[in-house]
KOLVO-89740 format. One line per field, with one value per residue (C-alpha): residue number from 0; x, y, z. Coordinates in nm, 4 decimals. Layout:
BEGIN
num	c(NUM | ...)
xx	c(X | ...)
yy	c(Y | ...)
zz	c(Z | ...)
***
This chain:
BEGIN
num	c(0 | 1 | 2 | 3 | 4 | 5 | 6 | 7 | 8 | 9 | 10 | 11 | 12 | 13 | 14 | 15 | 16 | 17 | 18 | 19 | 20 | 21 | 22 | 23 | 24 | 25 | 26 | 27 | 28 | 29 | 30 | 31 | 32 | 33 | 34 | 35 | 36 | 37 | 38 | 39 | 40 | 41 | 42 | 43 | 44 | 45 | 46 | 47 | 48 | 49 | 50 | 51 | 52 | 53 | 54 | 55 | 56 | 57 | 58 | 59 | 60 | 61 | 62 | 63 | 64 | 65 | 66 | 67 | 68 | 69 | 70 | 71 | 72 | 73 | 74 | 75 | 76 | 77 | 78 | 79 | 80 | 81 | 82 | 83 | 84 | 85 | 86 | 87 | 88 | 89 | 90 | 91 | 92 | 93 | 94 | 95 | 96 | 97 | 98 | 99 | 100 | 101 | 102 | 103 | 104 | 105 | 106 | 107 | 108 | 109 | 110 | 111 | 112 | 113 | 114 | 115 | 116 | 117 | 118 | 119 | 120 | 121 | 122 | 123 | 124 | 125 | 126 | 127 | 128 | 129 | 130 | 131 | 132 | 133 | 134 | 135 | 136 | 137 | 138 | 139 | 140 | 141 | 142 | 143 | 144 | 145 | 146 | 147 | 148 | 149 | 150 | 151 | 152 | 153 | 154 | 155 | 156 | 157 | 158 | 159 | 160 | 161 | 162 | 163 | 164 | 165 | 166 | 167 | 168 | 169 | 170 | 171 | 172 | 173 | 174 | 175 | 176 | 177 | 178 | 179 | 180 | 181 | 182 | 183 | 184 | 185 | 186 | 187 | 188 | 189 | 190 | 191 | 192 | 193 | 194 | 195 | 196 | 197 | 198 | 199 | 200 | 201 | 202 | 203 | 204 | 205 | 206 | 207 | 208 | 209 | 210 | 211 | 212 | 213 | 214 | 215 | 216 | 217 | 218 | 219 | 220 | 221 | 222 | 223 | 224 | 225 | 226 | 227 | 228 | 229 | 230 | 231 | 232 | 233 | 234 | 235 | 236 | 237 | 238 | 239 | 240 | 241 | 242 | 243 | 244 | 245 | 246 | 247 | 248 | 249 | 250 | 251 | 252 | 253 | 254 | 255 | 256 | 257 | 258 | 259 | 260 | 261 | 262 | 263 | 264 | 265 | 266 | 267 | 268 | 269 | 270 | 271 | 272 | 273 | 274 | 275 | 276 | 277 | 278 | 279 | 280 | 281 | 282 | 283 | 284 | 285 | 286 | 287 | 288 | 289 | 290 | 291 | 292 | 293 | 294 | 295 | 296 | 297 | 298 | 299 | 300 | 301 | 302 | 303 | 304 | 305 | 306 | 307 | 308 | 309 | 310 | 311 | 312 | 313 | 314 | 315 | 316 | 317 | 318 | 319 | 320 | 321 | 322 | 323 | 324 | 325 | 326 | 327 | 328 | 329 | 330 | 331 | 332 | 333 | 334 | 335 | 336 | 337 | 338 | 339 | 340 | 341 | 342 | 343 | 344 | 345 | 346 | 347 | 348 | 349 | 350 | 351 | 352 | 353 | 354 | 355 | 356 | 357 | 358 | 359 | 360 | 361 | 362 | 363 | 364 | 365 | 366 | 367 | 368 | 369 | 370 | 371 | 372 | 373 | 374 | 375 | 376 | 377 | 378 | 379 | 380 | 381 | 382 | 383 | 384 | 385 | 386 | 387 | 388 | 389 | 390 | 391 | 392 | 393 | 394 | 395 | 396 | 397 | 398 | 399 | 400 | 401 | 402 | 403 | 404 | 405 | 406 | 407 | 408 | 409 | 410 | 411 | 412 | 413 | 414 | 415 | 416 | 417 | 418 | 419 | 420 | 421 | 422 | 423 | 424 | 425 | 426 | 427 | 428 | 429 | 430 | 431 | 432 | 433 | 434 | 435 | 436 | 437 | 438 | 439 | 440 | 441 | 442 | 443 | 444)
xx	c(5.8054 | 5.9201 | 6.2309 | 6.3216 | 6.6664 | 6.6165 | 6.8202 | 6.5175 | 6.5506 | 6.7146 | 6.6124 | 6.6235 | 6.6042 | 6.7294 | 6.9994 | 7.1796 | 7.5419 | 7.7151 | 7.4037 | 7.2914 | 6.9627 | 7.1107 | 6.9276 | 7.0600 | 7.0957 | 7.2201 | 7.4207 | 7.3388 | 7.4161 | 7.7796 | 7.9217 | 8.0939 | 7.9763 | 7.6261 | 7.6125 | 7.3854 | 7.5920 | 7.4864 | 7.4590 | 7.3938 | 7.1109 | 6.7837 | 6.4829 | 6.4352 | 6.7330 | 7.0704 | 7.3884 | 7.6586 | 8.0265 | 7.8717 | 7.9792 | 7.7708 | 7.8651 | 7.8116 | 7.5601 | 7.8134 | 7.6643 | 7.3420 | 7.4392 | 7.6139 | 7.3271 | 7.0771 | 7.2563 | 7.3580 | 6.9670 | 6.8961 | 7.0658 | 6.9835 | 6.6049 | 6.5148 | 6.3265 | 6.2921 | 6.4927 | 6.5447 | 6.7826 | 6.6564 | 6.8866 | 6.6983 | 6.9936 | 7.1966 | 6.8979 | 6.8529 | 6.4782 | 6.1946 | 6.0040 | 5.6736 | 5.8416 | 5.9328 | 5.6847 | 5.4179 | 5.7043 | 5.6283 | 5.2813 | 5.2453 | 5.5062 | 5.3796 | 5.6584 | 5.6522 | 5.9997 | 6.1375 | 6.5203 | 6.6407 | 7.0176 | 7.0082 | 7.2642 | 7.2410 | 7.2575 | 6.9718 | 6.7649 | 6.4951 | 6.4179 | 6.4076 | 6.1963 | 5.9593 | 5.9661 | 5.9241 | 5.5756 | 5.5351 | 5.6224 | 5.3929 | 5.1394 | 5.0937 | 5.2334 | 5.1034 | 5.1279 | 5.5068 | 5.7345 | 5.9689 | 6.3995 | 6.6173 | 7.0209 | 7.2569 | 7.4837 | 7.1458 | 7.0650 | 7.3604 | 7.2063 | 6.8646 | 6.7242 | 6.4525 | 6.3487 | 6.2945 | 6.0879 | 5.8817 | 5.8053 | 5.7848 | 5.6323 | 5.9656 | 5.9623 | 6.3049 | 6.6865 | 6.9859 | 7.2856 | 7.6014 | 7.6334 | 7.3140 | 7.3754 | 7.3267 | 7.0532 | 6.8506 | 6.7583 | 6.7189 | 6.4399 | 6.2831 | 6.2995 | 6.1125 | 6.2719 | 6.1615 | 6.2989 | 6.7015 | 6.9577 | 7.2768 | 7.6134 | 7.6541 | 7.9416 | 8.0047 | 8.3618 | 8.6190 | 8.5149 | 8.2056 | 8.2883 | 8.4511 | 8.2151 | 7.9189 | 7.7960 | 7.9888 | 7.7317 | 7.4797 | 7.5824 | 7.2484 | 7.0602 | 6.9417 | 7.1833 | 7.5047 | 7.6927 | 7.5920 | 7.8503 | 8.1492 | 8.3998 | 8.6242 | 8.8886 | 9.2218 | 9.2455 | 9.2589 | 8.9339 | 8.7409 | 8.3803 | 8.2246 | 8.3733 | 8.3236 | 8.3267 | 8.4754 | 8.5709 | 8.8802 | 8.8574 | 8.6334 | 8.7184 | 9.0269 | 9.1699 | 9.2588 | 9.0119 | 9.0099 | 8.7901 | 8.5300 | 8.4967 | 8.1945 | 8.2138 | 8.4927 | 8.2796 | 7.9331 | 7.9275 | 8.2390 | 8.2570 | 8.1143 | 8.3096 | 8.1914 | 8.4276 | 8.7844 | 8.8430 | 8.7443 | 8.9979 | 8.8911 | 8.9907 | 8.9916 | 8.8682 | 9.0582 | 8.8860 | 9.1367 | 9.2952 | 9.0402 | 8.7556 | 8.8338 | 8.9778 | 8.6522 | 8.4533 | 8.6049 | 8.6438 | 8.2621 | 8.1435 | 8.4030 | 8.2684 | 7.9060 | 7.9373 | 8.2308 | 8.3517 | 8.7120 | 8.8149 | 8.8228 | 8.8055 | 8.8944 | 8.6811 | 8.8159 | 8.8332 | 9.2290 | 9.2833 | 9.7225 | 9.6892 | 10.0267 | 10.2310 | 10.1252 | 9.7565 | 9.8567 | 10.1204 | 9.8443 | 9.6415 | 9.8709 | 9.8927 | 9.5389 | 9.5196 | 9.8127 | 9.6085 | 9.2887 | 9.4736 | 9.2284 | 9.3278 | 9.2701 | 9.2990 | 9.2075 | 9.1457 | 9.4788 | 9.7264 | 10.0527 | 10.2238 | 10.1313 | 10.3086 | 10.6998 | 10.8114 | 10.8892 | 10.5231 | 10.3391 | 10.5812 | 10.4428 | 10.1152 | 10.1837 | 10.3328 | 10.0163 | 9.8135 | 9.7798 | 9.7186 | 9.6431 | 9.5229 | 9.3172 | 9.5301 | 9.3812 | 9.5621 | 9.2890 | 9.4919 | 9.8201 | 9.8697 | 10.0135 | 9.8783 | 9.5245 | 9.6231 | 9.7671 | 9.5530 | 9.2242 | 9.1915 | 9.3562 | 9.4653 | 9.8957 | 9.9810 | 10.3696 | 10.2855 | 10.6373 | 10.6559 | 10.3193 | 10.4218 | 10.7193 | 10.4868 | 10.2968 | 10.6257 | 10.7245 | 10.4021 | 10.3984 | 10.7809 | 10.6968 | 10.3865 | 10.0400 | 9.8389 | 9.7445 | 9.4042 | 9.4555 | 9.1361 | 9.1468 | 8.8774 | 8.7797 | 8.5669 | 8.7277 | 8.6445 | 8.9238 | 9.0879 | 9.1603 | 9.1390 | 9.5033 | 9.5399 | 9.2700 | 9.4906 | 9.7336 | 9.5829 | 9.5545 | 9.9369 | 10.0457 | 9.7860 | 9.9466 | 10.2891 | 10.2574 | 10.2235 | 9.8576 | 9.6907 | 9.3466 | 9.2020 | 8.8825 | 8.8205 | 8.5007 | 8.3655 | 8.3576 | 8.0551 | 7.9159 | 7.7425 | 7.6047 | 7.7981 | 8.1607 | 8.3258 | 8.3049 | 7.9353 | 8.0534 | 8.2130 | 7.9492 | 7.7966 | 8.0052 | 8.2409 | 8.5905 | 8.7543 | 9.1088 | 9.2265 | 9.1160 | 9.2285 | 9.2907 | 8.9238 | 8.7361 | 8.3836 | 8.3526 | 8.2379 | 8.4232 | 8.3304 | 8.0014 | 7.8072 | 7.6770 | 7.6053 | 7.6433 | 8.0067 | 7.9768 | 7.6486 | 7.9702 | 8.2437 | 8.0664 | 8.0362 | 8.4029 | 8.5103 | 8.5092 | 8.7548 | 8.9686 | 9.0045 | 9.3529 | 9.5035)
yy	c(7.8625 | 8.1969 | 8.1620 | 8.4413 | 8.4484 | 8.7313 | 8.9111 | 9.0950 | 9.4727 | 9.4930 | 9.7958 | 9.8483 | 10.1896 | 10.5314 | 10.6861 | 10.9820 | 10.9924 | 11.3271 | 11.5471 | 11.3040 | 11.0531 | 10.7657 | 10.4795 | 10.1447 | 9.8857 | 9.5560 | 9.3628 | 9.0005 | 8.7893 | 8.8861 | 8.9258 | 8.6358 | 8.8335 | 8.9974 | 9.2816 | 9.6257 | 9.9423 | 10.3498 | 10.4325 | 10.6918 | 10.5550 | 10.5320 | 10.3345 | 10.3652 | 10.6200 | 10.4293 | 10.6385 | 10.5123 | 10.4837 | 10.2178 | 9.8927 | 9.6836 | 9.3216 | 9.1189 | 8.8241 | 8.5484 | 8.2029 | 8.3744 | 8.5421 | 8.1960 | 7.9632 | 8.1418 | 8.1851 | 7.7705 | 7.7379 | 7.8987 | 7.6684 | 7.3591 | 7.3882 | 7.6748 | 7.8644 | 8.2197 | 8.3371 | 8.6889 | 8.7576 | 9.0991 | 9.2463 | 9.4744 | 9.5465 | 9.6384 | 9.8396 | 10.0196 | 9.8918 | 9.9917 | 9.7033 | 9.8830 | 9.8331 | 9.5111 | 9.3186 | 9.5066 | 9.3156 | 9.0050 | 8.9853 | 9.1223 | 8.9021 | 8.5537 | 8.3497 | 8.0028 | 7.9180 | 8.2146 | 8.1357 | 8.2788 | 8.3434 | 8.3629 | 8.3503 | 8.3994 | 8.8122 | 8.8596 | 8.5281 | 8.6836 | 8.9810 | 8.6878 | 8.4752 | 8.7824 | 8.8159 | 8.5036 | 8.4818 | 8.8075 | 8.6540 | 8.3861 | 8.5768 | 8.8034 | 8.5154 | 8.1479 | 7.9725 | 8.0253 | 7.7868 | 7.9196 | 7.7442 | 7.8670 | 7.8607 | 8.0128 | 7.8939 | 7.9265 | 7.5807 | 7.4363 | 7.4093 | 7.4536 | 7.3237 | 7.0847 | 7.3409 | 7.6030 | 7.3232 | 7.2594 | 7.6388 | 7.8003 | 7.7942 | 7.6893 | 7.3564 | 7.3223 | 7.3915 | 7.3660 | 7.3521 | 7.5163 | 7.6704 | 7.5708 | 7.5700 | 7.2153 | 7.2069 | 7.4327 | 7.2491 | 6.9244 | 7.1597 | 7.2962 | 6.9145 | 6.7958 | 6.7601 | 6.8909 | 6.9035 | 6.9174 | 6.9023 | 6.8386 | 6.9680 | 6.8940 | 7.0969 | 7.1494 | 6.9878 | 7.1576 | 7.0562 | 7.1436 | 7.5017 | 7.5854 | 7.4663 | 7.6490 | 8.0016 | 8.3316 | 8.4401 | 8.6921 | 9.0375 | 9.1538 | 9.3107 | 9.6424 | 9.6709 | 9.5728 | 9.8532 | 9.9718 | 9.7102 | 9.9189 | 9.8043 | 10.1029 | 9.9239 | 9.8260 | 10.2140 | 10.3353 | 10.1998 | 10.3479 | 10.2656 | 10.1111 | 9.8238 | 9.4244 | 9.2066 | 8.8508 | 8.5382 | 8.3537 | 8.0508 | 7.8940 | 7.7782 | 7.8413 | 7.5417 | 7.7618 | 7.7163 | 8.0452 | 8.0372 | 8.2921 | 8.2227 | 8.1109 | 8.0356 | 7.7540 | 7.6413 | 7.6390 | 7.7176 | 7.5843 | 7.3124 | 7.1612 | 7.1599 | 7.2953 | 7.2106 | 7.2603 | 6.8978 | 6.8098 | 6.8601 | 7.2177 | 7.2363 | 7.5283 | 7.4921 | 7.7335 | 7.9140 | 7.8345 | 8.1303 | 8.0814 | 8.1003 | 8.3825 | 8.5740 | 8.5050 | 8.6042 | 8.9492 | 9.0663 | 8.9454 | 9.1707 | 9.5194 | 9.4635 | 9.5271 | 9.7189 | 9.9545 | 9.8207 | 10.0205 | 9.8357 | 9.4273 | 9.3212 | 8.9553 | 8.8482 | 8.4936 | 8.3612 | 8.3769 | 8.4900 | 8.4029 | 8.0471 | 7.9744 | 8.1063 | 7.9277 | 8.0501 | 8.4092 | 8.3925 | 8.2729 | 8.5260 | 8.7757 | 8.6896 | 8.7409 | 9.0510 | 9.1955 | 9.1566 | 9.2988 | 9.6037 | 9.7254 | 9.8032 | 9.5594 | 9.4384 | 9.1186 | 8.9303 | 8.7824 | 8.6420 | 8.7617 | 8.4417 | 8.2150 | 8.3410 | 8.4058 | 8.7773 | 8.8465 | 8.7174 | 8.9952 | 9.2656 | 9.0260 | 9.1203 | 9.4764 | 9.5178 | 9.3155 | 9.6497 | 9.4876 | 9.8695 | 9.7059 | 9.3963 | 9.2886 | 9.1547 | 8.9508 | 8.9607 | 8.9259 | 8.9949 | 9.1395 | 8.8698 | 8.5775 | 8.3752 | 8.4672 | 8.4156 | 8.0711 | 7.9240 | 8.0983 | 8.2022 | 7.8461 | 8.1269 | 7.9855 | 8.3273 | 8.4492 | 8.8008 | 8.9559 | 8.8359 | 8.9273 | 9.2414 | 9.2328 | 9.1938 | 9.4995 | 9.7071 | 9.5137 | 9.6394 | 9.9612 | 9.9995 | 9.8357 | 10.1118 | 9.8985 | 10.0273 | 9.7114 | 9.6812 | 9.4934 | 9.3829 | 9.3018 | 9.1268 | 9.1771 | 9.0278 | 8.6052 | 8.3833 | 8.3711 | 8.6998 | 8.9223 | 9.3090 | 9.3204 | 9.1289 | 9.3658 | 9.6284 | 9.4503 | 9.4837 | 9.8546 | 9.8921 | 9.6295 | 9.8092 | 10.1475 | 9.9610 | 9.9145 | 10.1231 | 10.0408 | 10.2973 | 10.1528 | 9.9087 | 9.7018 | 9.6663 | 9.4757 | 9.2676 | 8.8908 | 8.7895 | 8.4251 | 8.2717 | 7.9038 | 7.6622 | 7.7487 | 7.6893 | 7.9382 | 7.8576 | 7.5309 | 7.5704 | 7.7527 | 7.4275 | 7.1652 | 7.4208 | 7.3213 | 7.2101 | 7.0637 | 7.2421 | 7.5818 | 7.4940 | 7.8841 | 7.9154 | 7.9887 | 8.0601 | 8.2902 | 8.5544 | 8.8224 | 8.6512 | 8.8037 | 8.6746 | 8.8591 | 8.7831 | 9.1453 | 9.2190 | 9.5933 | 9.6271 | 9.4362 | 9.6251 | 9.9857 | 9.8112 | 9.7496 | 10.1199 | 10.2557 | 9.9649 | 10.0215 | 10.4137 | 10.4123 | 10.1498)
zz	c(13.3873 | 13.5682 | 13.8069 | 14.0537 | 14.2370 | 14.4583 | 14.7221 | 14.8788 | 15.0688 | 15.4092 | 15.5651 | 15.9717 | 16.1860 | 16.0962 | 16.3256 | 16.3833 | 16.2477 | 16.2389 | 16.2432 | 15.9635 | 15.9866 | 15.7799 | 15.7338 | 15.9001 | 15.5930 | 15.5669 | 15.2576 | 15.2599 | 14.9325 | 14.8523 | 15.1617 | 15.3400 | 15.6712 | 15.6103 | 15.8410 | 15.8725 | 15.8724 | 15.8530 | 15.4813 | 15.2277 | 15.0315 | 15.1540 | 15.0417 | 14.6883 | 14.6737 | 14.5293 | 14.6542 | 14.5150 | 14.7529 | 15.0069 | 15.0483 | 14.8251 | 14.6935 | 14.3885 | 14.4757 | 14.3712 | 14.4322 | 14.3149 | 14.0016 | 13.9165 | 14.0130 | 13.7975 | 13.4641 | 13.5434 | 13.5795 | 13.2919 | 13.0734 | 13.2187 | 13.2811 | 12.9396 | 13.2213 | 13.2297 | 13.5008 | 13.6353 | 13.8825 | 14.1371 | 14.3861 | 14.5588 | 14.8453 | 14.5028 | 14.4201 | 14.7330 | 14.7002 | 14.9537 | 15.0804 | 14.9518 | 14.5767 | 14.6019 | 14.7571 | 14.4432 | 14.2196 | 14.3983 | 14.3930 | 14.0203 | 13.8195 | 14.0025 | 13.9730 | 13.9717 | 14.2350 | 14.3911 | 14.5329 | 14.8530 | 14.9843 | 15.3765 | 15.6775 | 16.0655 | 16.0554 | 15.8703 | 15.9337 | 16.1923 | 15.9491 | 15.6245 | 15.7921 | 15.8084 | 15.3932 | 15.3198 | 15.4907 | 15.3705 | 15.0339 | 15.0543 | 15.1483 | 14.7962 | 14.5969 | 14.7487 | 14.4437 | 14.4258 | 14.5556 | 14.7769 | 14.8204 | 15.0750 | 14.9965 | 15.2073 | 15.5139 | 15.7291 | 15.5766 | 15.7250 | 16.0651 | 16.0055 | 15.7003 | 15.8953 | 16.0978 | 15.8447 | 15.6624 | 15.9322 | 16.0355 | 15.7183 | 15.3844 | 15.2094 | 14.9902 | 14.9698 | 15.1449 | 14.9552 | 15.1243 | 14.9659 | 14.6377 | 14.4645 | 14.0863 | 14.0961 | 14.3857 | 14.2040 | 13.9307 | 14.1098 | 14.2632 | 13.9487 | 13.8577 | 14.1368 | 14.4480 | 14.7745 | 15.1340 | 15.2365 | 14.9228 | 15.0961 | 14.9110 | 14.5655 | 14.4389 | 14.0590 | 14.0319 | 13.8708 | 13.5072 | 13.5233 | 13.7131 | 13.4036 | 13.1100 | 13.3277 | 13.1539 | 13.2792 | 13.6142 | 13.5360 | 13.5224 | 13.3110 | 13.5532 | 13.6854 | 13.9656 | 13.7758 | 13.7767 | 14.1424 | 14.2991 | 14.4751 | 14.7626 | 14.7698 | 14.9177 | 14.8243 | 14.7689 | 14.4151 | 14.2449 | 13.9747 | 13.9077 | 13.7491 | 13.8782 | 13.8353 | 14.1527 | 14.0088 | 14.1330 | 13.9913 | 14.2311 | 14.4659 | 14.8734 | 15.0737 | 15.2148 | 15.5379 | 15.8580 | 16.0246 | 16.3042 | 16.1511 | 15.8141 | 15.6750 | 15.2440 | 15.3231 | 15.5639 | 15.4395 | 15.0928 | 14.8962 | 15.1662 | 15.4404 | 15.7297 | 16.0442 | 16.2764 | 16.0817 | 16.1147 | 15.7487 | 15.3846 | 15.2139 | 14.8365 | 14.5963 | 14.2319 | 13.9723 | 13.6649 | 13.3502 | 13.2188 | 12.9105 | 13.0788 | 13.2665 | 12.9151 | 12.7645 | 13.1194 | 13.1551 | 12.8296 | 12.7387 | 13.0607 | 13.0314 | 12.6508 | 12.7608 | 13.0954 | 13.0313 | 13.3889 | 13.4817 | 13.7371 | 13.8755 | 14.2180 | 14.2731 | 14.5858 | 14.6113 | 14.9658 | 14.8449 | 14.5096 | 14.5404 | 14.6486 | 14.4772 | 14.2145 | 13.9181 | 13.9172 | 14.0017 | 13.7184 | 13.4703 | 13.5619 | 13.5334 | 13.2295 | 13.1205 | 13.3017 | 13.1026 | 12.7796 | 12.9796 | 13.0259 | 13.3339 | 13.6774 | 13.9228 | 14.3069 | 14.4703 | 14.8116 | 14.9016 | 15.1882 | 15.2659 | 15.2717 | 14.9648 | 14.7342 | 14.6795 | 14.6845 | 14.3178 | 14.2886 | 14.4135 | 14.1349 | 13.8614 | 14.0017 | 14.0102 | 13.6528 | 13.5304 | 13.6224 | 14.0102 | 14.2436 | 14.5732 | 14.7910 | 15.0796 | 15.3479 | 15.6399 | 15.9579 | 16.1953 | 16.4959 | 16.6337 | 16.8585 | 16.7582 | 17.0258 | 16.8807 | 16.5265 | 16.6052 | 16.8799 | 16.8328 | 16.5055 | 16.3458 | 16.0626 | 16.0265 | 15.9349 | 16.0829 | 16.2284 | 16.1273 | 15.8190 | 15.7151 | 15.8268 | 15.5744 | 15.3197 | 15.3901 | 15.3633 | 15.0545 | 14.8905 | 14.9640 | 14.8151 | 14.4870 | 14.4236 | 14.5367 | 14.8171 | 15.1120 | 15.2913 | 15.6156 | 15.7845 | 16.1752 | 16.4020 | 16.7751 | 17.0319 | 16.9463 | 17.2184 | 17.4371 | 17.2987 | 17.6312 | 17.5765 | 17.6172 | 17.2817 | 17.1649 | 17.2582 | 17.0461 | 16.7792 | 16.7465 | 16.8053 | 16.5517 | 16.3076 | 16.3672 | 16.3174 | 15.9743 | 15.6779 | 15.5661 | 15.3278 | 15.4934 | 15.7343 | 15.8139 | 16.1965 | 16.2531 | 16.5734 | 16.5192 | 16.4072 | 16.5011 | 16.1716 | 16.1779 | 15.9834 | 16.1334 | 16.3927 | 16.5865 | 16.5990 | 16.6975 | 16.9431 | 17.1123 | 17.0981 | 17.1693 | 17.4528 | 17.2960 | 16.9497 | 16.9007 | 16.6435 | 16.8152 | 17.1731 | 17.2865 | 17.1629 | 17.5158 | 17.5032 | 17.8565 | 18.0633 | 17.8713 | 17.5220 | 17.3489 | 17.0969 | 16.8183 | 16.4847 | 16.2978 | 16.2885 | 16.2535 | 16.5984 | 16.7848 | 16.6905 | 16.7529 | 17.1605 | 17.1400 | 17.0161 | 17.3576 | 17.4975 | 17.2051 | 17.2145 | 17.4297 | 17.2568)
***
């Protein structure tokens, strides 16, 4: 039996960018927001220095499926590849495999409905499974319209080979627990595109570099996000308990050294939805990291862990975080964005940092529902407030499965009461299209 996870192309116009024609390009598996942006490679051309994730729930779900089932499973990026359509449809149609899994979410669902007929077109025998937060809403509807067997919702180690086993139609969640997280195999890093995965930010990165998780969910219900919501969870309106699962220290120890062994990575980037949820698990993996010996960064909050914290980070080989503020209002923070995040004394943080030698990343939304351009405005000035060595700005993006989708549907939620979906509020569901409408209403900020 042949098993294909596969994260197919994502190609859309070309455009001119500073006397340039770049090729519009979107990242999909990976990214808790998939999103198109202007970018140096071009169809069947990798450039490396883009933004361009690790497929997480994919590269897990198809090493867990090759254990369980003795298949022969291959997993394909071809948005890691930089792959032209014209390449990797010839792939499809000349390896015949017998399942072919598929990661989708809202931003790129028109254009992956379109490869998936394609797919069953030059490959009919294969049976197609959809994963991805697009099954959260629409799993009976994509069965009905499309030649797709099966919809798994949330991370699919599990699903998966309840499908290869058998089972057809809507797999609601079935988590691994926290046991079984950690006697699973290490994801799949054997592929063509493994070293080609770069987020440049927190500054100071080498490549190659190795995109890792140490956890799984955030128990935090920010307005936006969609992995708590739809993948690690299922809780589409905020009302419902989010846990995180932890890697041990062991199985992390035995995760990165097995992959710097073989890939010669220089770098780690922790991409948990919260890598320093608490001291203890930062502490442990400090500890790990110390006898790694490699430089590394991570996803992280300013407020979960105690100051002294962050310089056991740092003297464990730690160079620089991800901070998420959202906003520089604290009415939007609070009352929109649900995020319980103290403005000032995130901001405290940032200076804290930046004395003790790491470099900060703060990442900033626009366009919430009920956020007025004033608090826009905000935004820019509390950015320019602090010392960050680099920033993310990016329009809110509405992606099915949160809240924010659901509250475009139901017209309020409790535990997002400044959360106003009106006249001046815009929906769009590519993060970077919005923010590029928003630049202009920004500028004198």
């Amino acid at each position: 039996m042949k098993i294909l996870f596969s994260n197919p192309p994502w190609w859309e116009t070309q455009e001119w960018h500073r006397l340039r024609r770049l090729y519009r390009q979107g990242v999909r598996c990976g990214s808790r927001w998939p999103f198109t942006y202007l970018g140096r490679s071009s169809p069947d051309k990798f450039v490396h220095g883009d933004y361009l994730p690790y497929p997480f729930f994919m590269g897990y779900a198809s090493s867990y499926v090759a254990r369980e089932t003795g298949a022969e499973v291959q997993l394909r990026d071809s948005i890691g590849l930089k792959e032209s359509y014209e390449t990797y449809y010839a792939f499809i149609e000349r390896e015949k495999y017998d399942f072919i899994f598929i990661e989708s979410a809202t931003p790129s669902w028109e254009h992956d409905k379109k490869v998936i007929q394609r797919i069953h077109e030059l490959s009919p025998h294969s049976k197609i499974v959809l994963t991805g937060p697009i099954t959260s809403t629409q799993s009976q509807a994509i069965l009905d319209q499309l030649p797709v067997v099966a919809c798994i919702q949330g991370e699919y180690e599990k699903g998966s080979v309840k499908v290869v086993n058998g089972q057809t139609g809507i797999l609601r969640h079935d988590l691994l627990t926290k046991e079984e997280m950690n006697n699973a195999p290490f994801p799949t890093f054997d592929f063509a595109s493994t070293k080609n995965y770069w987020d440049p930010n927190p500054r100071g990165q080498s490549k190659p570099q190795a995109q890792v998780w140490s956890s799984r969910g955030c128990p935090f219900k920010c307005i936006f996000c969609v992995w708590p919501a739809t993948m690690t969870g299922n809780d589409p309106d905020g009302n419902n308990v989010r846990t995180v699962r932890h890697y041990t220290p062991d199985y992390m120890e035995a995760f990165l050294k097995e992959i710097v062994a073989k890939h010669g990575f220089k770098t780690i980037y922790f991409d948990d939805d919260t890598f320093n949820l608490g001291n203890s698990h930062v502490i442990k993996m400090c500890e790990v990291l110390t006898r790694l010996a490699l430089p590394w960064s991570a996803m992280c909050r300013a407020d979960t862990i105690k100051r002294e914290t962050w310089k056991v980070m740092k003297d464990a080989g730690c160079f620089g975080v991800k901070l998420g503020f959202e906003s520089g209002s604290q009415r939007v923070v609070d009352t929109i964005v649900n995020k319980h995040l103290d403005l000032e004394e995130a901001g405290a943080t940032v200076h804290h940092l930046r004395e003790i030698g790491m470099t900060v990343h703060g990442t900033f939304t626009y366009g919430l529902p009920g956020e007025t351009k004033e608090e826009m405005k905000q935004t820019r000035r509390y950015i320019k407030s602090l010392p960050f060595n680099s920033i993310q700005e990016s329009g809110t993006a509405e992606i099915e499965g949160t809240p924010l989708h659901t509250l475009r549907e139901r017209g309020a939620l409790e535990k997002y009461n400044g959360a106003v979906v009106g006249k001046e509020y815009t929906r769009a569901t590519d993060g970077n299209k919005k923010f590029q409408g928003l630049v202009k209403e920004l500028k004198d900020a």
